[in-house]
N, C-alpha and C positions, 0 to 999 in steps of 0.2 A: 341186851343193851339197856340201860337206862334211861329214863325221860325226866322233863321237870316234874311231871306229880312223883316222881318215887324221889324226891327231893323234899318236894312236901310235904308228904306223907308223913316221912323219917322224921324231919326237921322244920318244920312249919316257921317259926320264929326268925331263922337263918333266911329260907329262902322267902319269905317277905322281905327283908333287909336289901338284899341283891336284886329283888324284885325292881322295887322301888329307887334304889341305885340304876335300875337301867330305866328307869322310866323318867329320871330325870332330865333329859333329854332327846331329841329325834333320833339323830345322829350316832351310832355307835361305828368302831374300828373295827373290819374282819380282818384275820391274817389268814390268807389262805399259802398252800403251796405251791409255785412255776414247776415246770418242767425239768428245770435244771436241779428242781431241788431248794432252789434260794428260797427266801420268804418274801408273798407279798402283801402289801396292806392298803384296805380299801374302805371307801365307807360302807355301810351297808344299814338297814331298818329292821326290827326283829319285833316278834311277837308271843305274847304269853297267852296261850290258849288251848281251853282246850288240856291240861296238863302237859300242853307241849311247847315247846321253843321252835317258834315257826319263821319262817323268812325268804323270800322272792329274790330272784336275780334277775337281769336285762338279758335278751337273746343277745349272742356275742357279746357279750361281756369278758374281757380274761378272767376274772373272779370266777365269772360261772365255768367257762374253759379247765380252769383249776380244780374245783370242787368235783365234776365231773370225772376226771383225770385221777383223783387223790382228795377222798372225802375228809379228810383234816382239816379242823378249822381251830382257832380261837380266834374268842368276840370281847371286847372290850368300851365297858360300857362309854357314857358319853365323860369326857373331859370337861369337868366343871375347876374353877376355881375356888380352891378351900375357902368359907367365909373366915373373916380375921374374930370373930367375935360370936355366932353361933356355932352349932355343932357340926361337924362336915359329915354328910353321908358315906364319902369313901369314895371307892373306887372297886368293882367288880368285874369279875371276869369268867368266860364261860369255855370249855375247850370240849372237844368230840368230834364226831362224824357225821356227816351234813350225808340224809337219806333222802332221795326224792322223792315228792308224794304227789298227788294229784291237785292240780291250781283251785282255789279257794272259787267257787262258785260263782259265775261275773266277771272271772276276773284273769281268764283265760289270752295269753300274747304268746303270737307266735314264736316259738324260740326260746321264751324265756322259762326257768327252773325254778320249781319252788319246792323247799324243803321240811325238814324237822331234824332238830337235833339230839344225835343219839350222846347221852353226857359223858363225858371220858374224867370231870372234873368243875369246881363249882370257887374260886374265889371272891372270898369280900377284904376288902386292906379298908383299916381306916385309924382313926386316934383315938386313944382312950381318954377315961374322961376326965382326966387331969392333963390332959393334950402333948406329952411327954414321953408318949411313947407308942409307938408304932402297933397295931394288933391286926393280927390275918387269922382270920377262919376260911375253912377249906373244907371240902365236900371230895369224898374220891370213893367209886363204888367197894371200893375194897377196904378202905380205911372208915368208913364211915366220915363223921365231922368233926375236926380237929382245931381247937385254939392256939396260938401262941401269940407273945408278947415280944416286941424286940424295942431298944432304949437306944 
């Protein structure tokens, strides 16, 4: 499996970018999967440490129910609105397999799941700098990191 340092390692520059995109806010979207298969989507809080992507869930939570059941996840950072007049950070996104590890020291509830994520995949979307056109870099352990441009 992969972690965030073998992100950084490879690509230092990229993952400061998406860093910083998720740090832009508390708030981020998990999609986790139900039972039936559907997709759900929840808020959730995430952490860069450690070279890992870390992050808590509530006892009985369906989220945590989910992750438990089917460690697939994607996380999507926070929803900012593009400025009209500086540069927009983008938007990033994180996908993998939620492992559980041992609660963060202090900080032990009954019930509840805390994890690390194993990377399945690493995107950043954002605008180029003539703001006309669409550009996604992507992180995938088998591809390495990949640019394109879309108008």
């Amino acid at each position: 499996m992969f972690s965030w340092n073998d992100v950084e390692a490879e690509f230092p520059e990229f993952a400061g970018r998406v860093r910083a995109v998720f740090a832009a806010g508390t708030n981020k979207t998990i999609a986790t999967l139900r039972a039936d298969g559907s997709p759900r989507i929840s808020g959730t809080e995430l952490e860069f440490a450690e070279g890992e992507v870390t992050l808590g869930m509530m006892g009985g939570s369906m989220k945590l129910r989910d992750v438990r059941r089917d460690p697939r996840v994607a996380i999507h950072s926070p929803t900012l609105e593009p400025p009209k007049e500086d540069e927009w950070a983008g938007d990033a996104k994180l996908a993998g397999r939620l492992v559980e590890i041992k609660p963060p020291e202090g900080n032990e509830q009954e019930g509840a799941g805390f994890f690390k994520l194993d990377l399945t995949e690493v995107a950043l979307t954002y605008l180029n700098d003539a703001r006309d056109a669409l550009v996604i870099e992507s992180w995938h352990p088998d591809r390495g990191h990949r640019r394109r441009t879309r108008t």
